[in-house]
C-alpha positions as CSV (number, residue, x, y, z in Angstrom):
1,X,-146.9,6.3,-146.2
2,X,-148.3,8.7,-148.8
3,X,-152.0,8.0,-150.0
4,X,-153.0,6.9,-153.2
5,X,-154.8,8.4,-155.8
6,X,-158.6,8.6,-155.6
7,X,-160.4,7.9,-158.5
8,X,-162.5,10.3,-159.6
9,X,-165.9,8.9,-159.9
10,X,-169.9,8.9,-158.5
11,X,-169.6,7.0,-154.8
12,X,-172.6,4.6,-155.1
13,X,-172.4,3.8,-151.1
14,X,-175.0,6.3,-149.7
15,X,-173.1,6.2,-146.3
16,X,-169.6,6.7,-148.0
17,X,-170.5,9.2,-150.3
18,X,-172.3,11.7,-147.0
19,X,-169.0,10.7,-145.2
20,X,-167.0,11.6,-147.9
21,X,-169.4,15.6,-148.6
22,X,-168.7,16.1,-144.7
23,X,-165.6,15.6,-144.7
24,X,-164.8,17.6,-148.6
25,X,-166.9,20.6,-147.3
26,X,-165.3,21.4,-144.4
27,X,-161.8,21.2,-146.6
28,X,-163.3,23.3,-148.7
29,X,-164.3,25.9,-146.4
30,X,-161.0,25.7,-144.8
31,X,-159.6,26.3,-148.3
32,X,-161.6,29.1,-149.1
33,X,-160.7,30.9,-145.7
34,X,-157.1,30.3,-146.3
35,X,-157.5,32.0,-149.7
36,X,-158.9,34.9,-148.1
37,X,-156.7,34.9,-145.5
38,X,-153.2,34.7,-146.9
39,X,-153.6,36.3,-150.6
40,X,-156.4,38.9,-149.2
41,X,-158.9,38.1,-151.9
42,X,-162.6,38.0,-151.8
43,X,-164.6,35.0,-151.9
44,X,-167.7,33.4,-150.9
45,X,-168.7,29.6,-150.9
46,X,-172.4,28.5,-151.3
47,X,-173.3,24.3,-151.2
48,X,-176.7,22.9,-152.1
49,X,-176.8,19.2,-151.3
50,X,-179.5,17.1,-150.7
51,X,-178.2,15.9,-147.1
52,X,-178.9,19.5,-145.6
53,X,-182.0,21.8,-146.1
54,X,-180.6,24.6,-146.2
55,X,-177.3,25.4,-148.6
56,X,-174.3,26.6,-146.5
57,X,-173.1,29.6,-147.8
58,X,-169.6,30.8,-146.7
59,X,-168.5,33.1,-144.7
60,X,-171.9,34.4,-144.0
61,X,-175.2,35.5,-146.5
62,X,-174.7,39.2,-146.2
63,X,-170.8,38.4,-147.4
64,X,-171.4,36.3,-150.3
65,X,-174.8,38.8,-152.0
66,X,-171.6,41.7,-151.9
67,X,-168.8,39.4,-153.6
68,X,-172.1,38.1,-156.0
69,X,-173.2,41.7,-156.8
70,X,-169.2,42.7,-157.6
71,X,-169.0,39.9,-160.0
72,X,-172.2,40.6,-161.7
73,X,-171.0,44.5,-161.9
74,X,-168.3,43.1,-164.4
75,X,-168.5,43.6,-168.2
76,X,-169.5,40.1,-169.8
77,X,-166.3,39.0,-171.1
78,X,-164.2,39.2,-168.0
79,X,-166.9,37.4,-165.8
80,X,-166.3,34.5,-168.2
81,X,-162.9,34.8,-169.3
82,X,-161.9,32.3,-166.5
83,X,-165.0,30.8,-165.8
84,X,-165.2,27.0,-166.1
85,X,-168.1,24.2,-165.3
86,X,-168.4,20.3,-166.0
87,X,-168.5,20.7,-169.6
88,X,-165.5,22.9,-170.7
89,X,-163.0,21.2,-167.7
90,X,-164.1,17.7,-169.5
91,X,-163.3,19.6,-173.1
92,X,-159.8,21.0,-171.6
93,X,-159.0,17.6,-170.4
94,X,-160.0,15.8,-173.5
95,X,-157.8,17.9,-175.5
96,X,-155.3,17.3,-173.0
97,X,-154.9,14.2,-173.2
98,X,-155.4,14.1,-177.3
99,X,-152.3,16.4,-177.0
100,X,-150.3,13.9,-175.2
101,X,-151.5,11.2,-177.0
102,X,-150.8,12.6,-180.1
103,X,-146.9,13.5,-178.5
104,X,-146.5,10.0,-177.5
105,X,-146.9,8.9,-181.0
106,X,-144.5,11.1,-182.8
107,X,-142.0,9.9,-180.2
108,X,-142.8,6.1,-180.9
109,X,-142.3,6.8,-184.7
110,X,-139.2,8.5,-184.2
111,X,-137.9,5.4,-182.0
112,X,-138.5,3.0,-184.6
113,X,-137.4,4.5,-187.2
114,X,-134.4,4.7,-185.1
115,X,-134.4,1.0,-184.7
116,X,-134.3,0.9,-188.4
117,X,-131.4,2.9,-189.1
118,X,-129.6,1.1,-186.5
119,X,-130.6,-2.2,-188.6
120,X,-129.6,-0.7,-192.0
121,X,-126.5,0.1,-190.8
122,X,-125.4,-3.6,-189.2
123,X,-126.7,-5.0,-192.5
124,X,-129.5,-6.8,-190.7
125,X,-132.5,-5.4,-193.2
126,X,-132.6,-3.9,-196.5
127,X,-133.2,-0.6,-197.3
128,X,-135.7,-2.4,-200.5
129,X,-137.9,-3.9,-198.0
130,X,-138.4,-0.4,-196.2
131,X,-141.7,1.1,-196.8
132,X,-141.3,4.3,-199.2
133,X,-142.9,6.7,-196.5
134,X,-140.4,4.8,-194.0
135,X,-137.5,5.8,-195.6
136,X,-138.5,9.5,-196.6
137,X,-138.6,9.7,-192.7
138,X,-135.4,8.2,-192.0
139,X,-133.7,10.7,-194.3
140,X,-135.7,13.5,-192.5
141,X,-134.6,12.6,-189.2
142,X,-130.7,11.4,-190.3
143,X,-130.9,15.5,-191.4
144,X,-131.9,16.5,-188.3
145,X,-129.4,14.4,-186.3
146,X,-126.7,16.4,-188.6
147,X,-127.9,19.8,-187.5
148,X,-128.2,19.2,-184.3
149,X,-124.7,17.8,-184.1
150,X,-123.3,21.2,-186.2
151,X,-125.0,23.4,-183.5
152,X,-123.5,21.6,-180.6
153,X,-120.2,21.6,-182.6
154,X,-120.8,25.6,-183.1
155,X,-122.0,26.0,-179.1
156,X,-118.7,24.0,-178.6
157,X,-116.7,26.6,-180.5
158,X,-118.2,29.4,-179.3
159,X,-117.5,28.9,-175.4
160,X,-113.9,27.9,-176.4
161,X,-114.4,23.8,-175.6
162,X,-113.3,22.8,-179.4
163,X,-110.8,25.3,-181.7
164,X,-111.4,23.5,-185.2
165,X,-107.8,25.5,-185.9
166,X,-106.0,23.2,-183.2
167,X,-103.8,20.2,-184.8
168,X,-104.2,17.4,-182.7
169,X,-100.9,17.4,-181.4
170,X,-101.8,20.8,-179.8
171,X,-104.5,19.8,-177.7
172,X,-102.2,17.8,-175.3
173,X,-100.2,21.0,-174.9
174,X,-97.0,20.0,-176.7
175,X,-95.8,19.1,-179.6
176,X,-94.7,15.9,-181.3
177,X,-91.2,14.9,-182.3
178,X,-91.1,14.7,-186.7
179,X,-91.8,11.1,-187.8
180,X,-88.5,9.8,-188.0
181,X,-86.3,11.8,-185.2
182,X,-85.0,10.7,-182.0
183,X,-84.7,12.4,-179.0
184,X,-82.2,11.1,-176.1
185,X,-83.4,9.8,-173.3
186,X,-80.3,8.1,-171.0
187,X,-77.9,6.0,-172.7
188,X,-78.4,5.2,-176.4
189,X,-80.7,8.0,-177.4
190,X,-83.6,6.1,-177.1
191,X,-86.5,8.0,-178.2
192,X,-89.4,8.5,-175.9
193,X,-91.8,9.8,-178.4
194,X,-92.0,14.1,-177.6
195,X,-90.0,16.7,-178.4
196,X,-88.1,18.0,-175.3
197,X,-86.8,21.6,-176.5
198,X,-88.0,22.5,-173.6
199,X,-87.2,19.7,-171.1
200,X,-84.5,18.5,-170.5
201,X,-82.9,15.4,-170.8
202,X,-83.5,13.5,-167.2
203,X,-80.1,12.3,-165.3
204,X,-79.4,9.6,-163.5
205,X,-76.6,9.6,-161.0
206,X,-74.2,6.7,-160.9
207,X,-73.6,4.8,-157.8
208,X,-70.3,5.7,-155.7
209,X,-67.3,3.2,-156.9
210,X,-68.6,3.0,-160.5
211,X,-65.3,3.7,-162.8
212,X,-66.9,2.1,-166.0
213,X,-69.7,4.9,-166.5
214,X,-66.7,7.1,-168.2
215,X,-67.7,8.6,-171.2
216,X,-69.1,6.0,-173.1
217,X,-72.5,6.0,-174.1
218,X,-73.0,2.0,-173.5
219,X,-74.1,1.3,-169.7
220,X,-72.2,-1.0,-167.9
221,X,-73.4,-4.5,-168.1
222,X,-71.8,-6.5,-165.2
223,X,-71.8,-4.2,-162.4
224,X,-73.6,-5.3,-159.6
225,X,-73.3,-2.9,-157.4
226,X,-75.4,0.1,-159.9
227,X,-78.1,-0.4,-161.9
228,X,-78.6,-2.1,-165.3
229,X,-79.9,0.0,-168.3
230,X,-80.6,-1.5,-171.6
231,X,-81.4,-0.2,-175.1
């Protein structure tokens, strides 16, 4: 069973919140060796709290004055291009979420205007009793549906899915009989809707003893002992 979120906020329990710096601090130092470890960086880790007298610096005093004295040989700008502390991480996530907000809102107004198209159309509300700004919008986003359908039409084309120059007839890979003509099919010429230049006409093979079949083109109608085909 995965765990659940923590919420993010001051532990007012004086027990929980040592238990909980114990127990963060050595992840943290695990963290930080791992870091070194597998990407071969350097790093150093040093914790003030008010539970130990001494901070804990990581991986040892001597280690963490060299990484400090590196960082500190660095022009201004690059020591602070990636630097962050309470106040700019509570500034990124403000603008963050403003951004997402804000997203979530243009995506709303689309859906209901939307749900007013939709009602336009099935004669349910009148275009009169739509808000000027409303319906400015609706036309916006009625163009924009048109485009986007034009460039999947194009993307279409362009892979060889659609060929706007195909009749329809064409598409099922052979063509039509003219309105009006009849094609054979058995006995009568019974047309069976396609032009069969190139098929032919199937047969069908008359039972042994049969002496009415002859050469006429109605089928036997009291013949028990062959089948029965009808116009």
């Amino acid at each position: 069973m995965t765990r659940g979120k923590i919420k993010l906020e001051y532990i007012a329990n004086d027990a929980e919140r040592k238990a909980s710096f114990k127990k963060r601090k050595k992840g943290l130092l695990n963290k930080a060796h791992e870091l070194c470890t597998l990407c071969g960086v350097q790093a150093c880790a040093i914790i003030y709290s008010s539970y130990e007298p001494e901070p804990t610096v990581w991986p040892s005093e001597l280690d963490a004055q060299h990484v400090i004295s590196r960082f500190r040989a660095l022009p201004e700008m690059e020591q602070t291009q990636r630097m962050f502390n309470q106040e700019s991480y509570t500034d990124q996530r403000i603008r963050k979420s403003q951004e997402q907000a804000q997203k979530l809102q243009r995506e709303n107004k689309i859906k209901d205007i939307e749900i007013l198209m939709h009602q336009c159309m099935a004669g349910l509300l009148n275009l009169q009793n739509i808000p000027p700004n409303y319906t400015t919008e609706m036309g916006r986003l009625a163009d924009q549906r048109k485009q986007d359908i034009l460039a999947r039409m194009e993307e279409l084309q362009r892979i060889g899915v659609v060929n706007p120059q195909m009749e329809g007839n064409q598409v099922m890979n052979f063509p039509l009989v003219n309105p009006g003509s009849e094609v054979g099919f058995g006995w009568g010429n019974v047309p069976y809707g396609f032009d069969n230049t190139d098929h032919p006409e199937p047969s069908f093979s008359i039972p042994p003893g049969n002496t009415n079949a002859g050469s006429s083109s109605n089928p036997p109608e009291n013949d028990a002992t062959g089948p029965s085909f009808r116009n």
